[in-house]
Chimera marker file (.cmm) of the C-alpha trace (Angstrom):
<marker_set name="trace">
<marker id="1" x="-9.376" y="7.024" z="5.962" r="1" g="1" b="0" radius="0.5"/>
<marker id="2" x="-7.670" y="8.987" z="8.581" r="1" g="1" b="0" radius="0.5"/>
<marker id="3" x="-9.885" y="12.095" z="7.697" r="1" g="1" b="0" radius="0.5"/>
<marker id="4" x="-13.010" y="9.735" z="8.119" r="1" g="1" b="0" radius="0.5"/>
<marker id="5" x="-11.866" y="8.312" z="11.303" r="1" g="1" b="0" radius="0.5"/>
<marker id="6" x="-11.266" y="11.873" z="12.657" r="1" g="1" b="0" radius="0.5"/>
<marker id="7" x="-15.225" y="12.572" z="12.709" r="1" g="1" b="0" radius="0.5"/>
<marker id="8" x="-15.950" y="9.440" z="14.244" r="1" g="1" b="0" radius="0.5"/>
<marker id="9" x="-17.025" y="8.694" z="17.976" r="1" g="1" b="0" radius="0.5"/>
<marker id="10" x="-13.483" y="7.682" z="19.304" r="1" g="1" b="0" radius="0.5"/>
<marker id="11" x="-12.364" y="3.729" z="18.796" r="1" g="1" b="0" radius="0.5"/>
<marker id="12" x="-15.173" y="3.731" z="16.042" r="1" g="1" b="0" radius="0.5"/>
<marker id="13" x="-12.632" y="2.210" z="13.754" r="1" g="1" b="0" radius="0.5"/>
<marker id="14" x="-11.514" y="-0.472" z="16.415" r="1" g="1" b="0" radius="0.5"/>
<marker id="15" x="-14.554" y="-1.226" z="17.732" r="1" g="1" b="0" radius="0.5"/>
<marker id="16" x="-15.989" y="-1.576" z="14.205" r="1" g="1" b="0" radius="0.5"/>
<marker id="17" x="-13.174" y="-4.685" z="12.821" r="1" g="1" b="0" radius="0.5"/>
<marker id="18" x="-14.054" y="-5.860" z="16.349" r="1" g="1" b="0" radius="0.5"/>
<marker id="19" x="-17.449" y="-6.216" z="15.640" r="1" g="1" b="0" radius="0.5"/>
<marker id="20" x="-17.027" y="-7.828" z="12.117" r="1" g="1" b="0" radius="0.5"/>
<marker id="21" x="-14.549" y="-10.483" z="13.709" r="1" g="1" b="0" radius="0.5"/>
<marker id="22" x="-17.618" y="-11.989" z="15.391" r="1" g="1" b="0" radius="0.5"/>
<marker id="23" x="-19.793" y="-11.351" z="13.173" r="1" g="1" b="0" radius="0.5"/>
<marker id="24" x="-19.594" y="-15.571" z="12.604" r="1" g="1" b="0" radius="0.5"/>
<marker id="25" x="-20.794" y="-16.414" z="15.597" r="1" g="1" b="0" radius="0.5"/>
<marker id="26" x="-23.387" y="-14.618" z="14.932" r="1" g="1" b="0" radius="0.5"/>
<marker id="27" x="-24.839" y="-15.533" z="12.025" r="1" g="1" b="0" radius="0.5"/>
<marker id="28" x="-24.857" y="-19.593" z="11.295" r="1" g="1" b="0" radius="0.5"/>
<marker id="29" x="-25.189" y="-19.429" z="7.717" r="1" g="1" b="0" radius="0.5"/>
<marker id="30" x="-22.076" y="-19.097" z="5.691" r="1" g="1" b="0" radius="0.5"/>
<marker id="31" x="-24.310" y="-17.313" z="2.643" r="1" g="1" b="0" radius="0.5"/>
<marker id="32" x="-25.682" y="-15.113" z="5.009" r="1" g="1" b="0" radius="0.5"/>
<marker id="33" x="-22.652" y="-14.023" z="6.785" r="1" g="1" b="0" radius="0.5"/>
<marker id="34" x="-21.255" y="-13.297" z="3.782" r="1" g="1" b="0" radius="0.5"/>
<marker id="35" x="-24.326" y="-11.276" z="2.380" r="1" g="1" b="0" radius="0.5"/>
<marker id="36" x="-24.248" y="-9.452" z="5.709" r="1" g="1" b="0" radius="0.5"/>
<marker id="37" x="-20.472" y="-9.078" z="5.406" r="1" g="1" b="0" radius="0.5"/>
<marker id="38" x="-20.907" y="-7.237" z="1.815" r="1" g="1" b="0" radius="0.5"/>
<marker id="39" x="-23.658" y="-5.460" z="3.198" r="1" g="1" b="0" radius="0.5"/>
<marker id="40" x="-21.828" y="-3.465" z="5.960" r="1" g="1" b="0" radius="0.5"/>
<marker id="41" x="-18.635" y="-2.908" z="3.620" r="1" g="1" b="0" radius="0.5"/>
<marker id="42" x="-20.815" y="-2.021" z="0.853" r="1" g="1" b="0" radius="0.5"/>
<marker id="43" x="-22.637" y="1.277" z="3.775" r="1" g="1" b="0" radius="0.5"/>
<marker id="44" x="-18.760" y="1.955" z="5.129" r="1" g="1" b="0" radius="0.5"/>
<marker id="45" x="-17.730" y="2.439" z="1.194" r="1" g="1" b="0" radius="0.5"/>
<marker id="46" x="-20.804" y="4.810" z="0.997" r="1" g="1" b="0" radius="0.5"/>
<marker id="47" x="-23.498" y="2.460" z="-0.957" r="1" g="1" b="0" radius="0.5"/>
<marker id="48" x="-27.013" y="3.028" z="-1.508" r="1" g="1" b="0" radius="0.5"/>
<marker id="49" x="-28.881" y="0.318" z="0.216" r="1" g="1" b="0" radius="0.5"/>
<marker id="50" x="-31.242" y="-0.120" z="-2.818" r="1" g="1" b="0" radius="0.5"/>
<marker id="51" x="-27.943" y="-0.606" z="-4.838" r="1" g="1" b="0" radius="0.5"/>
<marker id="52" x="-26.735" y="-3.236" z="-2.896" r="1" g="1" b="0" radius="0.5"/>
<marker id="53" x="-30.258" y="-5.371" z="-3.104" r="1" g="1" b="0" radius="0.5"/>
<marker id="54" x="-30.560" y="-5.048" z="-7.013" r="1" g="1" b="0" radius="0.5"/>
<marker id="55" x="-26.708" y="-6.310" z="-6.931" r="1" g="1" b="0" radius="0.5"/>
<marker id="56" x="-27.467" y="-9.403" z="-4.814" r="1" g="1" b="0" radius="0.5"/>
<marker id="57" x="-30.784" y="-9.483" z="-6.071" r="1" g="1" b="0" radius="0.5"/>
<marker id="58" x="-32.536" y="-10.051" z="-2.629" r="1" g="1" b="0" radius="0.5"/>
<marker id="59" x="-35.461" y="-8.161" z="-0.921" r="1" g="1" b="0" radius="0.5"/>
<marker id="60" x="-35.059" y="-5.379" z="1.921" r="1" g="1" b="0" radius="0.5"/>
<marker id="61" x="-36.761" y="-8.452" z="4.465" r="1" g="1" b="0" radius="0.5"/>
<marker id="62" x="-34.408" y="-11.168" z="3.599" r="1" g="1" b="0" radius="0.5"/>
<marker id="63" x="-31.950" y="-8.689" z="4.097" r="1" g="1" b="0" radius="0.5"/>
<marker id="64" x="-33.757" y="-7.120" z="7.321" r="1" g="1" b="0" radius="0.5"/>
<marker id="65" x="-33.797" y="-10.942" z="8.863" r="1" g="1" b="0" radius="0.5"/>
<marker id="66" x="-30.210" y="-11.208" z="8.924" r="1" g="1" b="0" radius="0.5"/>
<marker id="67" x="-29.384" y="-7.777" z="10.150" r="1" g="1" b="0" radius="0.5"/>
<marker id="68" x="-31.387" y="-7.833" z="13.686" r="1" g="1" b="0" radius="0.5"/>
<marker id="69" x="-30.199" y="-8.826" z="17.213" r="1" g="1" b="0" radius="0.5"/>
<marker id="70" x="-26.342" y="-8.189" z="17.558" r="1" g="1" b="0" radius="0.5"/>
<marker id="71" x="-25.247" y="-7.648" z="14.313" r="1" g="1" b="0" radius="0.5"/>
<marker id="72" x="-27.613" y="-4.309" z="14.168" r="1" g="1" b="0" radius="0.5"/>
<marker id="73" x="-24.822" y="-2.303" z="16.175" r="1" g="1" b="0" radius="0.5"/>
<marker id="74" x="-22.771" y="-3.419" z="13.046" r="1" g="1" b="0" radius="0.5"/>
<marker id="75" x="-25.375" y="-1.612" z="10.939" r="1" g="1" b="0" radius="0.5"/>
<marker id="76" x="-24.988" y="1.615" z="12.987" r="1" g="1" b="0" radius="0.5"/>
<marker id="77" x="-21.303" y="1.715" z="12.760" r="1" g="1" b="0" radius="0.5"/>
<marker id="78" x="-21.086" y="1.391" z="8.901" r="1" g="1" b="0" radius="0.5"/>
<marker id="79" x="-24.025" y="3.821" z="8.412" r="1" g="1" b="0" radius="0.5"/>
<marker id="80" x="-21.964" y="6.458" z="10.371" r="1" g="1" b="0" radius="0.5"/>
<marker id="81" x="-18.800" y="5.514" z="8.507" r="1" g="1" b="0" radius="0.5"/>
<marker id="82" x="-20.579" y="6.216" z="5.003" r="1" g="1" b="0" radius="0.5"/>
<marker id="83" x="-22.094" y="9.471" z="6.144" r="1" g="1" b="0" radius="0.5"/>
<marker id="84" x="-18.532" y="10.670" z="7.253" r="1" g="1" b="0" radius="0.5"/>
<marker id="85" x="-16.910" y="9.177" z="3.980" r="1" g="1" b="0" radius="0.5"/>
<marker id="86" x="-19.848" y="10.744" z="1.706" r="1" g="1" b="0" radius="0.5"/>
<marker id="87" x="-19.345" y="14.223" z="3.812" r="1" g="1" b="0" radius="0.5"/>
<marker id="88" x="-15.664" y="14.270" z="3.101" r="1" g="1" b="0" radius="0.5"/>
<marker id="89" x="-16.371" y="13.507" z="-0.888" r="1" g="1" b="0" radius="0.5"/>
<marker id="90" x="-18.806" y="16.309" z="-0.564" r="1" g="1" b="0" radius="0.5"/>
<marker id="91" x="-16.340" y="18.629" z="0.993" r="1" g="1" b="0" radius="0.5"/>
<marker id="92" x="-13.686" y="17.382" z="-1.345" r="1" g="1" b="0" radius="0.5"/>
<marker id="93" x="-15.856" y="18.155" z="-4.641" r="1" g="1" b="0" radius="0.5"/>
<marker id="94" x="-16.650" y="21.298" z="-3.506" r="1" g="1" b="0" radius="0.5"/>
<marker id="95" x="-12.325" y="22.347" z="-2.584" r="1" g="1" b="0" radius="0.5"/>
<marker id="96" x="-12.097" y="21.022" z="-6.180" r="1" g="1" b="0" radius="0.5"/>
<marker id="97" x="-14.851" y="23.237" z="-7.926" r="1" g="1" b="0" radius="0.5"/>
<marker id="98" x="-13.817" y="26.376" z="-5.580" r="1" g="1" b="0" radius="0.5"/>
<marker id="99" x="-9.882" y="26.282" z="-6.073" r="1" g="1" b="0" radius="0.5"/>
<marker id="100" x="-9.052" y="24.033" z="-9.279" r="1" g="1" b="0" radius="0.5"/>
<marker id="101" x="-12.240" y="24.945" z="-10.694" r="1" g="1" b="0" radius="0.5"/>
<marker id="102" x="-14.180" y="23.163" z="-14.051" r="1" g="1" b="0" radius="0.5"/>
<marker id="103" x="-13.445" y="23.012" z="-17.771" r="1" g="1" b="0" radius="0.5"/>
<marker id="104" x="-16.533" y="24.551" z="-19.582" r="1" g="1" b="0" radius="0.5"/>
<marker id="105" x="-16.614" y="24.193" z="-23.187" r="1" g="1" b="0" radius="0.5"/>
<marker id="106" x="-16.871" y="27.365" z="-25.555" r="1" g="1" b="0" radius="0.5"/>
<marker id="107" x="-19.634" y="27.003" z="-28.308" r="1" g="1" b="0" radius="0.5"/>
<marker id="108" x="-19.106" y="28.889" z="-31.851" r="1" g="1" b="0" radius="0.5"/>
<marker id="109" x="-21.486" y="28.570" z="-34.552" r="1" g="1" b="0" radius="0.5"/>
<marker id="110" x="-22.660" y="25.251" z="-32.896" r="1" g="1" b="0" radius="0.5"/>
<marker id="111" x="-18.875" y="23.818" z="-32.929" r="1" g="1" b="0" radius="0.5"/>
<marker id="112" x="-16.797" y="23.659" z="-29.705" r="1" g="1" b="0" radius="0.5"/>
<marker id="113" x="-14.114" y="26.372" z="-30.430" r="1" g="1" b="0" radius="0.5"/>
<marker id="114" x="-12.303" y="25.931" z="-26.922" r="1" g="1" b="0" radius="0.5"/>
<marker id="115" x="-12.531" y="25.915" z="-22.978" r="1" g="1" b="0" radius="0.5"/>
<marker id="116" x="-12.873" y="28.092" z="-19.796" r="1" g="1" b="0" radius="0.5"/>
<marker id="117" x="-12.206" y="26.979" z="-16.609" r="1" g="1" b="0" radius="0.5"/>
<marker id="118" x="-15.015" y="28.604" z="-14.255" r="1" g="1" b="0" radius="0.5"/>
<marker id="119" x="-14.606" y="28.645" z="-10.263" r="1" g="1" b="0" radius="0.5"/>
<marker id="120" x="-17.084" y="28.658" z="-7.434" r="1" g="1" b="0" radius="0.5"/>
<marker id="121" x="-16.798" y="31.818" z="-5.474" r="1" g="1" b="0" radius="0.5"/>
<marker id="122" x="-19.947" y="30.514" z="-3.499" r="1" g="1" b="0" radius="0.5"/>
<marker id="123" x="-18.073" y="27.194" z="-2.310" r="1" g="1" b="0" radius="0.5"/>
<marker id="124" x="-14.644" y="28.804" z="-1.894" r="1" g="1" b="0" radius="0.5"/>
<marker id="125" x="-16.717" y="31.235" z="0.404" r="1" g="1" b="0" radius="0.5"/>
<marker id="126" x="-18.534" y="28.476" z="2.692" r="1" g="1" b="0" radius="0.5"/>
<marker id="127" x="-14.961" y="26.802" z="2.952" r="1" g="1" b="0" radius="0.5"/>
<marker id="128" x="-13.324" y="29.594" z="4.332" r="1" g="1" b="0" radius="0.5"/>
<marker id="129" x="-16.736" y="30.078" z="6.852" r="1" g="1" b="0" radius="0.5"/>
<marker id="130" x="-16.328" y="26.083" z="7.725" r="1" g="1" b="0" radius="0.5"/>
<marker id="131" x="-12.386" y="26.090" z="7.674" r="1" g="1" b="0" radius="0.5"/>
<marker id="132" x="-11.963" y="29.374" z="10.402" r="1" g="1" b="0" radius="0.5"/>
<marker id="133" x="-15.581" y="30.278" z="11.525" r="1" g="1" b="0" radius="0.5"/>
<marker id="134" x="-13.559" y="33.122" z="13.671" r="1" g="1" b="0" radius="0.5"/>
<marker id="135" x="-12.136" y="34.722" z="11.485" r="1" g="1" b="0" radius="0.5"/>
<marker id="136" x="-15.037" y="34.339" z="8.188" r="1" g="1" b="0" radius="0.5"/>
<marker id="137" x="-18.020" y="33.798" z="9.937" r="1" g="1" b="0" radius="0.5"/>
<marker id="138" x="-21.375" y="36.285" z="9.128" r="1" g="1" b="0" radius="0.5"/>
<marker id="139" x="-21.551" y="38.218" z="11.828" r="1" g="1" b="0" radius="0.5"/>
<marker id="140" x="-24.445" y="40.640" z="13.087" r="1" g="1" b="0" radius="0.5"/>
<marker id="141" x="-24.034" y="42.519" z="16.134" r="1" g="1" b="0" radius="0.5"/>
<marker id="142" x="-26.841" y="43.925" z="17.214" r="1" g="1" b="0" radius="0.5"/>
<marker id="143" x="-26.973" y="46.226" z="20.533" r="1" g="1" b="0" radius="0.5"/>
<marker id="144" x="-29.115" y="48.232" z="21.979" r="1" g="1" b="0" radius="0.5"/>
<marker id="145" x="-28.326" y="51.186" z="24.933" r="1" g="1" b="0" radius="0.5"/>
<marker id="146" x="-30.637" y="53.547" z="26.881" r="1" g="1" b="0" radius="0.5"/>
<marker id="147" x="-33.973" y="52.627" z="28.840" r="1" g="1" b="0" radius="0.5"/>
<marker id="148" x="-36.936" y="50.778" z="27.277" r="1" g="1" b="0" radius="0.5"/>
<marker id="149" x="-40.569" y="52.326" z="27.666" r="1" g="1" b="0" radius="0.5"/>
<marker id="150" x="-43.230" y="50.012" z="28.073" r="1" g="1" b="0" radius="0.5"/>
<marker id="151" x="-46.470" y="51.390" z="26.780" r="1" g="1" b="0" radius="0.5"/>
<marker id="152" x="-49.923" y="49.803" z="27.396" r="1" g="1" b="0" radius="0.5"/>
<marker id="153" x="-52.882" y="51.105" z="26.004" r="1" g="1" b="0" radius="0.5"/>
<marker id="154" x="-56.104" y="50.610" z="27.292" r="1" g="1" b="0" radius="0.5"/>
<marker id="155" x="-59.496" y="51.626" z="26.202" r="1" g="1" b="0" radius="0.5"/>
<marker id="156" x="-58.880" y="54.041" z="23.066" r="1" g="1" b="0" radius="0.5"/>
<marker id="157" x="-61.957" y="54.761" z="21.710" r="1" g="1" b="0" radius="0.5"/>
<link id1="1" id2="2" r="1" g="1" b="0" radius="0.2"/>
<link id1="2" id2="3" r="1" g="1" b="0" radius="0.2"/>
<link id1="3" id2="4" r="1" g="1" b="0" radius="0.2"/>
<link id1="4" id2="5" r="1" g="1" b="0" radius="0.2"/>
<link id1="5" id2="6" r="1" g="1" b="0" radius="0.2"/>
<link id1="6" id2="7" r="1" g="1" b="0" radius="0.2"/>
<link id1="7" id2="8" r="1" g="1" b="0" radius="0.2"/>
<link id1="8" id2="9" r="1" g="1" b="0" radius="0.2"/>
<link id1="9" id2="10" r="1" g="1" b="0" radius="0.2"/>
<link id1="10" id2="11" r="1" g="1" b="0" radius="0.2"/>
<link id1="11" id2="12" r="1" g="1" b="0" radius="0.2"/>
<link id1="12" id2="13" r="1" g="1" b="0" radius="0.2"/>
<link id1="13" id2="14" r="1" g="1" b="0" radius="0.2"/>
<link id1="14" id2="15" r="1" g="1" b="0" radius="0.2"/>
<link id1="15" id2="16" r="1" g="1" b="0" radius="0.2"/>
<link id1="16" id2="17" r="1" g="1" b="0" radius="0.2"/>
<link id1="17" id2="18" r="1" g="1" b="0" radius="0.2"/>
<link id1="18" id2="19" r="1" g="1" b="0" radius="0.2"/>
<link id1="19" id2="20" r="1" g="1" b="0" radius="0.2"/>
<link id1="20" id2="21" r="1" g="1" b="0" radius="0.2"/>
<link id1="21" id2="22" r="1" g="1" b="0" radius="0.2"/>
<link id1="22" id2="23" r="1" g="1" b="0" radius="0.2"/>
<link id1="23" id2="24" r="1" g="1" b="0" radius="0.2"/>
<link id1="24" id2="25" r="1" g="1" b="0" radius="0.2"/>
<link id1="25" id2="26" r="1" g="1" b="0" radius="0.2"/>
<link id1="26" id2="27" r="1" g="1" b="0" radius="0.2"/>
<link id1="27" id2="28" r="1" g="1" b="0" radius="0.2"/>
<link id1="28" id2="29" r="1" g="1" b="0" radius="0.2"/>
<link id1="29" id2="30" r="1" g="1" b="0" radius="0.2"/>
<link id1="30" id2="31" r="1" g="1" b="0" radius="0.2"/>
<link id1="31" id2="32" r="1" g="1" b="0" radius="0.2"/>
<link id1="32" id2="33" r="1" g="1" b="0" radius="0.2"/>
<link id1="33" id2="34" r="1" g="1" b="0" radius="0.2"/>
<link id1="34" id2="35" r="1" g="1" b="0" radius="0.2"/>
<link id1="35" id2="36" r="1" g="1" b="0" radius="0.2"/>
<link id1="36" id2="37" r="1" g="1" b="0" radius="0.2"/>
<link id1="37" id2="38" r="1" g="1" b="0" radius="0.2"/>
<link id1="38" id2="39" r="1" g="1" b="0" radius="0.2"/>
<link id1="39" id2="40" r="1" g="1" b="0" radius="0.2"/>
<link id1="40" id2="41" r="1" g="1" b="0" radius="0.2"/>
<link id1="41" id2="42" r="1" g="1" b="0" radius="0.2"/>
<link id1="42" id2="43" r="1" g="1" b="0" radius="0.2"/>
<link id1="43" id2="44" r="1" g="1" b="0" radius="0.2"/>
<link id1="44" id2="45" r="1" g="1" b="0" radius="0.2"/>
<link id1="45" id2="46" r="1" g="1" b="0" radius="0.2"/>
<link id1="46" id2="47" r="1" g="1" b="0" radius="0.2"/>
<link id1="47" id2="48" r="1" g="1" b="0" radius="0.2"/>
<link id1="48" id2="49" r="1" g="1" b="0" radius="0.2"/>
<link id1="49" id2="50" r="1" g="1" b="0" radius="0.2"/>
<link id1="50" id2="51" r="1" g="1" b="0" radius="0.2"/>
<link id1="51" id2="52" r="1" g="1" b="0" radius="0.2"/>
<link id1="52" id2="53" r="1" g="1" b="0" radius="0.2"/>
<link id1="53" id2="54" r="1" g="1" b="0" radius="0.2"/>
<link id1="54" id2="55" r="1" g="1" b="0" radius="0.2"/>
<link id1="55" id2="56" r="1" g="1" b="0" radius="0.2"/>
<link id1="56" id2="57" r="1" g="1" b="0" radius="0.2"/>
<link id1="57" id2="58" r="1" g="1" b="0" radius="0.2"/>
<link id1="58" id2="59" r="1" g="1" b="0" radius="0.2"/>
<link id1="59" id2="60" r="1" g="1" b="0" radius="0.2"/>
<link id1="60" id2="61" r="1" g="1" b="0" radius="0.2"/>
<link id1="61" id2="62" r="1" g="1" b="0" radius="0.2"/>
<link id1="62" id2="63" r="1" g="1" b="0" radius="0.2"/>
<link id1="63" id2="64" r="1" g="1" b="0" radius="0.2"/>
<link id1="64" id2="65" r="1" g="1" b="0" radius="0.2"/>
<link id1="65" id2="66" r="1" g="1" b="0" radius="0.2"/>
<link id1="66" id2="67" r="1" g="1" b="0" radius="0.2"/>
<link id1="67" id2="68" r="1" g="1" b="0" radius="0.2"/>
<link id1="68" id2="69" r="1" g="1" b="0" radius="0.2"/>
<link id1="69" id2="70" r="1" g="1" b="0" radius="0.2"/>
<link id1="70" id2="71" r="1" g="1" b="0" radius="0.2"/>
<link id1="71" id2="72" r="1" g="1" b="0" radius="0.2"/>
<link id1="72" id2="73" r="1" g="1" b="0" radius="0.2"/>
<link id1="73" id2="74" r="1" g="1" b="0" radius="0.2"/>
<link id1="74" id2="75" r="1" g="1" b="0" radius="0.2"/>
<link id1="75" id2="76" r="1" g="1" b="0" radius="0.2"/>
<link id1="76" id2="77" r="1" g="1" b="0" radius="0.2"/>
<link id1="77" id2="78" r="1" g="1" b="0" radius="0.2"/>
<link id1="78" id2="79" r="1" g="1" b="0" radius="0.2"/>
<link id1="79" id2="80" r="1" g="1" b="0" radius="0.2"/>
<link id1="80" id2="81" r="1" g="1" b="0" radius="0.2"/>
<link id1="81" id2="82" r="1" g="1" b="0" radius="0.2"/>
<link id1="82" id2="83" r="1" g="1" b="0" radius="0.2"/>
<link id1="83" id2="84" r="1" g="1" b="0" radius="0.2"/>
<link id1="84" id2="85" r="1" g="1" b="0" radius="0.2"/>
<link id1="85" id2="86" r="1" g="1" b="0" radius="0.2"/>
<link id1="86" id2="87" r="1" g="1" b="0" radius="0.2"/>
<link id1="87" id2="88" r="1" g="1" b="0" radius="0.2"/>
<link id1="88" id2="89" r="1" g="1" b="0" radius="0.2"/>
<link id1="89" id2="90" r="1" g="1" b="0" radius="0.2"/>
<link id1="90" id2="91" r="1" g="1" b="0" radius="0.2"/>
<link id1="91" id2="92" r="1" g="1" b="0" radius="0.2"/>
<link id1="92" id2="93" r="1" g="1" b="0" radius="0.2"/>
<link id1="93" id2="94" r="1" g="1" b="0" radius="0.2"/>
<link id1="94" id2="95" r="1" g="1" b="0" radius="0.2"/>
<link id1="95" id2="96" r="1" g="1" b="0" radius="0.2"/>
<link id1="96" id2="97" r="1" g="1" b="0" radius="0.2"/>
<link id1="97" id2="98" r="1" g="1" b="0" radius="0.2"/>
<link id1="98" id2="99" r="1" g="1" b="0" radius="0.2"/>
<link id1="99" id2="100" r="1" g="1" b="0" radius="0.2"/>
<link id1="100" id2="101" r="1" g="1" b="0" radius="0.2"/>
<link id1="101" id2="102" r="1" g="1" b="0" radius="0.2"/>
<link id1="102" id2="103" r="1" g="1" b="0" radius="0.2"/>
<link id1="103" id2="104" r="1" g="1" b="0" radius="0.2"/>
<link id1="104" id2="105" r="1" g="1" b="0" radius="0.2"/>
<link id1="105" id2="106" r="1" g="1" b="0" radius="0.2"/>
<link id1="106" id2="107" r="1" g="1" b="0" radius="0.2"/>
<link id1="107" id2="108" r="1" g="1" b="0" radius="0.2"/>
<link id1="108" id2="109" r="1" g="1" b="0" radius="0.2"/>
<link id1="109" id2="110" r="1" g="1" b="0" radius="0.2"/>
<link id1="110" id2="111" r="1" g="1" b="0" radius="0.2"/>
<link id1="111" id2="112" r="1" g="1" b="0" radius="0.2"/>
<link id1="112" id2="113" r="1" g="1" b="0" radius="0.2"/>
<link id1="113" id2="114" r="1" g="1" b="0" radius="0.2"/>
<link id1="114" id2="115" r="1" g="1" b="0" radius="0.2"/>
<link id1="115" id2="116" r="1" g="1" b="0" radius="0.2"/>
<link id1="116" id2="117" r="1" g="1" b="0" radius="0.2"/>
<link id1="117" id2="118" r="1" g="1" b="0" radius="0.2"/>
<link id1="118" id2="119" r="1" g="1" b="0" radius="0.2"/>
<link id1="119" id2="120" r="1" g="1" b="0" radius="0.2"/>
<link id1="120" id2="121" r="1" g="1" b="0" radius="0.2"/>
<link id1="121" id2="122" r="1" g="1" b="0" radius="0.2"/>
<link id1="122" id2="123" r="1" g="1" b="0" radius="0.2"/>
<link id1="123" id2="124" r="1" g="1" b="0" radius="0.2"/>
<link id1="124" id2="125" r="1" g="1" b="0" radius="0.2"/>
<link id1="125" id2="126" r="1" g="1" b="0" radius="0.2"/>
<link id1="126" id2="127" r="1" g="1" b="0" radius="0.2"/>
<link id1="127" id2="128" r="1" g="1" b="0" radius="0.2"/>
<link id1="128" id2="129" r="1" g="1" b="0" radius="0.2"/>
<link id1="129" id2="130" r="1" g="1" b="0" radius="0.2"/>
<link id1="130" id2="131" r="1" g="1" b="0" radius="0.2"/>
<link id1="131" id2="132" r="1" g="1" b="0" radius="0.2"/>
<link id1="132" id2="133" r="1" g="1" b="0" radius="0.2"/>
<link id1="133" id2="134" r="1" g="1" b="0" radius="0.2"/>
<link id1="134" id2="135" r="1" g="1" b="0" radius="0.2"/>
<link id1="135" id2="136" r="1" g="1" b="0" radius="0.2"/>
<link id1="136" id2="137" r="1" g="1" b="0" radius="0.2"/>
<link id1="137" id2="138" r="1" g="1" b="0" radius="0.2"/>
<link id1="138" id2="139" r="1" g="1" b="0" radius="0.2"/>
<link id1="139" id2="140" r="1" g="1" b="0" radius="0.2"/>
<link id1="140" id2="141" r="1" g="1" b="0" radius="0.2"/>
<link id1="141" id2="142" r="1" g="1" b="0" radius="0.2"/>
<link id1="142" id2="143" r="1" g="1" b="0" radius="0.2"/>
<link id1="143" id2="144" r="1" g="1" b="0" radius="0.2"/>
<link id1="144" id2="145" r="1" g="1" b="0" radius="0.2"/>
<link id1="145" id2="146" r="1" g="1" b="0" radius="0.2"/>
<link id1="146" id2="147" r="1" g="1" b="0" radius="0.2"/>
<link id1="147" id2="148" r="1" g="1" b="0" radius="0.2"/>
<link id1="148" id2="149" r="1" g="1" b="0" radius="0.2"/>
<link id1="149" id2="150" r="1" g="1" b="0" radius="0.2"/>
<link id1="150" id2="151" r="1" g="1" b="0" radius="0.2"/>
<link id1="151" id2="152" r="1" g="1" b="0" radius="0.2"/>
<link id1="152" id2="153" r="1" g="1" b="0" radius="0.2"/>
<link id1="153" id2="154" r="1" g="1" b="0" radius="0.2"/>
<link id1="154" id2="155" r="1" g="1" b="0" radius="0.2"/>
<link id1="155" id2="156" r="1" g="1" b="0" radius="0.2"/>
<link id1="156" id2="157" r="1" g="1" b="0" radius="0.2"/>
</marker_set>
């Protein structure tokens, strides 16, 4: 989590328990707090949204009716907190396919005979770019010395 709260706007993390601890104030209904409590957890965990209705088998607008006035900054926050925690799974697949690599299975005569662990040169190469952008970055320089001619042409016939 300390990765995740790295990317975030500063106090995100504080500012987001804050939010949940009034979140009953806000909401009268003790089955709707609670939906809207599982809700937010569910988007800072990195859930789908459709997921989360077929789980608690209610629609997108009894859902939506809960969610506006002041619990939408709520919604906000634990969007942001899943697209940070579904960047840093992203980034950690891809250290895992670049440096440890994958276990491919080796076919003979239609019968696995054995395995070969294949790497991603691609990845390991946009890590490096993303990790130190100095020093692996594509770079194109291009320059130009000496006086430019403007030409204009006018009436060729």
């Amino acid at each position: 989590m300390t990765e995740i709260a790295d990317k975030l706007e500063p106090n995100a993390i504080e500012q987001w328990d804050r939010r949940k601890s009034v979140l009953g104030a806000c909401i009268k209904s003790t089955r709707a707090r609670g939906l809207v409590n599982r809700y937010l957890e569910h988007r800072a965990m990195g859930g789908r949204v459709k997921d989360f209705l077929v789980a608690e088998n209610v629609t997108w607008l009894e859902l939506d009716q809960h969610l506006k006035g002041k619990v939408y900054p709520l919604v906000v926050t634990s969007n942001t907190i899943a697209a940070v925690a579904r960047l840093q799974a992203a980034e950690d697949e891809a250290f895992r396919r670049a440096v440890d690599g994958t276990e491919e299975p080796v076919y003979h005569k239609g019968a696995i005979c054995g395995h070969v662990r294949r790497y991603s040169d691609s990845l390991l190469t946009l890590l490096l770019k993303a990790g130190d952008p100095d020093k692996y970055a594509d770079r194109s320089k291009v320059t130009h010395q000496g006086a430019v001619l403007h030409l204009t042409v006018e009436n060729m016939r």
